[in-house]
MARLUM-765939 format. One record per residue (C-alpha): residue in one letter; residue number from 0; y, x, z. Coordinates in nm, 3 decimals, decimal comma. Last residue first. Layout:
+--------+-----+---------+---------+---------+
: residu : num :   north :    east :      up :
+--------+-----+---------+---------+---------+
:      a : NUM :       Y :       X :       Z :
...
+--------+-----+---------+---------+---------+
This chain:
+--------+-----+---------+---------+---------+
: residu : num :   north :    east :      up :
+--------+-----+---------+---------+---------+
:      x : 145 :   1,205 :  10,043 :   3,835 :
:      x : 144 :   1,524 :   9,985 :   3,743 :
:      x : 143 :   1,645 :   9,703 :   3,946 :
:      x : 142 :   1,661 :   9,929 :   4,251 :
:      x : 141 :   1,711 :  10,287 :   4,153 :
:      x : 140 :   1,982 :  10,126 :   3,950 :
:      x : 139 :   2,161 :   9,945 :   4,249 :
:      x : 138 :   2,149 :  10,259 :   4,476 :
:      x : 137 :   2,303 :  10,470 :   4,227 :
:      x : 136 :   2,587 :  10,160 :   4,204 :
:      x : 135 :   2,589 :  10,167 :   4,596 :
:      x : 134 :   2,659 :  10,604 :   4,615 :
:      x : 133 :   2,905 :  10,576 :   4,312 :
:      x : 132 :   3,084 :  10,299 :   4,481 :
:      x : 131 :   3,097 :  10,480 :   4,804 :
:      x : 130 :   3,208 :  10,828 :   4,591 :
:      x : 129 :   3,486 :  10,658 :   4,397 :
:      x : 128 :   3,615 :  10,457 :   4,719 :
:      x : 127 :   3,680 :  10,820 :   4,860 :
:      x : 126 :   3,780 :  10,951 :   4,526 :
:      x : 125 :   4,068 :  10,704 :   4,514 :
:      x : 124 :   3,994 :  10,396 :   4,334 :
:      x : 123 :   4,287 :  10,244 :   4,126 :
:      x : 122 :   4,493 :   9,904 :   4,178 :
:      x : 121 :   4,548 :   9,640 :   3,908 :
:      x : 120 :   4,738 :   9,320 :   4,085 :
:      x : 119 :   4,567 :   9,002 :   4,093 :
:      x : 118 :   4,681 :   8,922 :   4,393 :
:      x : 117 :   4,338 :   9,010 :   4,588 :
:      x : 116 :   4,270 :   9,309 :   4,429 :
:      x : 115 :   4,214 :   9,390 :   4,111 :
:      x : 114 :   3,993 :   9,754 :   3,987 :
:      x : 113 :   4,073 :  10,050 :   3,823 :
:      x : 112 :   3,860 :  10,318 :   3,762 :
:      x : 111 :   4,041 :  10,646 :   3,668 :
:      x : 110 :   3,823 :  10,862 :   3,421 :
:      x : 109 :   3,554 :  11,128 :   3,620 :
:      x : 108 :   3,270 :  11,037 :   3,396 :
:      x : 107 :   3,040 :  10,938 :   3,695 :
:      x : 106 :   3,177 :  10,600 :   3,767 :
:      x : 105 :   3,155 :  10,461 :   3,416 :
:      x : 104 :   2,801 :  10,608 :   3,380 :
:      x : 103 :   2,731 :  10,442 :   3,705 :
:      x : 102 :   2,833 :  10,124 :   3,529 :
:      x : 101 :   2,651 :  10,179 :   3,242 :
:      x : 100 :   2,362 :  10,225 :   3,468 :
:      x :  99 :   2,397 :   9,880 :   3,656 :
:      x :  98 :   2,449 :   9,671 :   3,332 :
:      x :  97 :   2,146 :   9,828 :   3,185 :
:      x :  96 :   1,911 :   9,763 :   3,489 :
:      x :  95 :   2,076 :   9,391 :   3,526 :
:      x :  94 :   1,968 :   9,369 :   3,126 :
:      x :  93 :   1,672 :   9,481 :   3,216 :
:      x :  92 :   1,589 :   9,242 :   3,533 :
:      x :  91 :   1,710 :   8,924 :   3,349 :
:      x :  90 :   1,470 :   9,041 :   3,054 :
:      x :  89 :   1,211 :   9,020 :   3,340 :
:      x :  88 :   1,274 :   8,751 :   3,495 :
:      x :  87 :   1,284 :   8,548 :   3,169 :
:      x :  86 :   0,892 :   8,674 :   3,075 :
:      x :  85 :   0,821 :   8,573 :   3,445 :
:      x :  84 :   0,929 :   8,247 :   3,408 :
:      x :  83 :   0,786 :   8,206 :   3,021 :
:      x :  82 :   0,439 :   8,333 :   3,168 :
:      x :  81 :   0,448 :   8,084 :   3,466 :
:      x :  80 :   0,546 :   7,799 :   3,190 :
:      x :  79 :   0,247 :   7,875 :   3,002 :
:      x :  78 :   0,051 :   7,899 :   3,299 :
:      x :  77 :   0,140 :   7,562 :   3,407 :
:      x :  76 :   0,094 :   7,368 :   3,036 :
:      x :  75 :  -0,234 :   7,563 :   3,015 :
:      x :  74 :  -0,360 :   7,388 :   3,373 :
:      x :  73 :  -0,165 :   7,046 :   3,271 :
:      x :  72 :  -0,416 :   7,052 :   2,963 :
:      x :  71 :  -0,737 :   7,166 :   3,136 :
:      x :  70 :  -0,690 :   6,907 :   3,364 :
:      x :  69 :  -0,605 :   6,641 :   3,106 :
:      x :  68 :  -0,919 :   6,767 :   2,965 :
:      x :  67 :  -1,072 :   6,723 :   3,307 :
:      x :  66 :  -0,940 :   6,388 :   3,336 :
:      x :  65 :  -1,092 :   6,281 :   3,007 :
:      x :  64 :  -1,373 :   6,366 :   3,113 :
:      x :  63 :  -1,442 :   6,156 :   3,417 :
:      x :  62 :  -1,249 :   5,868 :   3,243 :
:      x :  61 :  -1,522 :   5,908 :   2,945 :
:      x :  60 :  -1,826 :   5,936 :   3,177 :
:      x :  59 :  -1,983 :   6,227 :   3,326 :
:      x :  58 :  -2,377 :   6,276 :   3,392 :
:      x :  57 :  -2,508 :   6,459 :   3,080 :
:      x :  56 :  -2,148 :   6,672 :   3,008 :
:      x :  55 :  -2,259 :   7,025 :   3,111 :
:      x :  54 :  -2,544 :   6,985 :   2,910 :
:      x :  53 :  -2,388 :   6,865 :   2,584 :
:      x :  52 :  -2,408 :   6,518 :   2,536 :
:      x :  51 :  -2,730 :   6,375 :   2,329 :
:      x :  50 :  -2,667 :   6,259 :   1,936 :
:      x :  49 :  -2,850 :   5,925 :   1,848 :
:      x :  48 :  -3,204 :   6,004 :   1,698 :
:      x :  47 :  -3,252 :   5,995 :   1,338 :
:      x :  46 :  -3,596 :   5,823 :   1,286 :
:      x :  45 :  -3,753 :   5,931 :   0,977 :
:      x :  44 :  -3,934 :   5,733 :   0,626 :
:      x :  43 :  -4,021 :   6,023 :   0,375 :
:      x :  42 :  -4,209 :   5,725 :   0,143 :
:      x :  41 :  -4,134 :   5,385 :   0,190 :
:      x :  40 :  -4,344 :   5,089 :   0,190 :
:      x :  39 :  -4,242 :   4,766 :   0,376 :
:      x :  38 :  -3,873 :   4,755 :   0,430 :
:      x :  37 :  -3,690 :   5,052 :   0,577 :
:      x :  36 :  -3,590 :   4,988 :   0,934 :
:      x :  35 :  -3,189 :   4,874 :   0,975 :
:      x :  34 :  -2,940 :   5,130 :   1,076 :
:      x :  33 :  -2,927 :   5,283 :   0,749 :
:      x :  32 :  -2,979 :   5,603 :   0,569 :
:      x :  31 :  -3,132 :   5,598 :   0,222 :
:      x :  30 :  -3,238 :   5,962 :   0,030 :
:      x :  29 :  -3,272 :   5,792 :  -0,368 :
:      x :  28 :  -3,614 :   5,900 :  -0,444 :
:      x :  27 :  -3,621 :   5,610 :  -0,672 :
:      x :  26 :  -3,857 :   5,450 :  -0,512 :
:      x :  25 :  -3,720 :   5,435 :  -0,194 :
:      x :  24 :  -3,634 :   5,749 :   0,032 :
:      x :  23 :  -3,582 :   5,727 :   0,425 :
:      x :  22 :  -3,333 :   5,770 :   0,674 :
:      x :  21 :  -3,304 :   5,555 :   0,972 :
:      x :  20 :  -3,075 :   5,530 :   1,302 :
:      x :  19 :  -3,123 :   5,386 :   1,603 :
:      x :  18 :  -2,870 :   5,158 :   1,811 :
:      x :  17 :  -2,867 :   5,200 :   2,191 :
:      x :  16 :  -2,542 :   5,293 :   2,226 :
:      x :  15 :  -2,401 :   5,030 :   1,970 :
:      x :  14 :  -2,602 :   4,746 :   2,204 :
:      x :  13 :  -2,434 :   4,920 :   2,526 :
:      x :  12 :  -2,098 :   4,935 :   2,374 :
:      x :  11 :  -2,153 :   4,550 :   2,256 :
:      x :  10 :  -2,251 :   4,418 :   2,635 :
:      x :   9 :  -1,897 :   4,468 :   2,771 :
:      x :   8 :  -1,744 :   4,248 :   2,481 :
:      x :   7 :  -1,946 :   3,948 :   2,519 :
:      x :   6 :  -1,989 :   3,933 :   2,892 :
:      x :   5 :  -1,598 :   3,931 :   2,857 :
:      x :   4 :  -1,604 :   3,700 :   2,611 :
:      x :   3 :  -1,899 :   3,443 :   2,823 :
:      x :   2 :  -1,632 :   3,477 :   3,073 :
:      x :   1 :  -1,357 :   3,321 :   2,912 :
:      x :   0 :  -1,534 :   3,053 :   2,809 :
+--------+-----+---------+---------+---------+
């Protein structure tokens, strides 16, 4: 029983697929379309033929295609999220660039810079440790500011 189902179901797509199309007018000249042939005399009477896949798509059955378009999906999805990376690396880059040259600025204006040492304690660069950081925070800028 349960096999004469199955044969049941499997042969329906292939009766559906093969099923022709009519369009004719009766005597009314009402335009008629039906799956069914016209009966006896009919004027106009056409056979509609079932819609062909594209070109590309002759050969390929539904699993094959839908795997492309979830192909074509995951593909989007990727560069989307490449393009959102590299959008993020960027603005990380700027605002790096803007911290670096405010800094510099900082360094350059000739106030005392203080920094903390290990304690905690507030300590203030001499012009020697002025110049070194000046020399690494020019170096940082020419860097991530390009």
């Amino acid at each position: 029983m349960k096999r004469l189902v199955l044969a049941a179901v499997l042969l329906c797509p292939i009766l559906a697929a093969q099923a022709q199309i009519y369009r004719w007018q009766d005597e009314n000249n009402r335009t008629i379309i039906s799956d069914r042939p016209p009966p006896g005399n009919v004027r106009n009477q056409k056979k509609i033929e079932a819609e062909k896949p594209p070109e590309g798509d002759a050969g390929k059955t539904l699993a094959d295609r839908d795997m492309e378009f979830r192909k074509r999906q995951k593909t989007a999805r990727d560069n989307t999220e490449k393009a959102e990376k590299e959008q993020r690396a960027n603005a990380e880059k700027q605002e790096n660039c803007e911290v670096a040259r405010r800094a510099l600025k900082v360094l350059e204006s000739g106030e005392r810079v203080a920094t903390r040492d290990r304690n905690g304690e507030r300590a203030f660069m001499d012009d020697t440790q002025r110049a070194q950081e000046v020399a690494r925070t020019r170096q940082v800028v020419q860097e991530s500011c390009k």
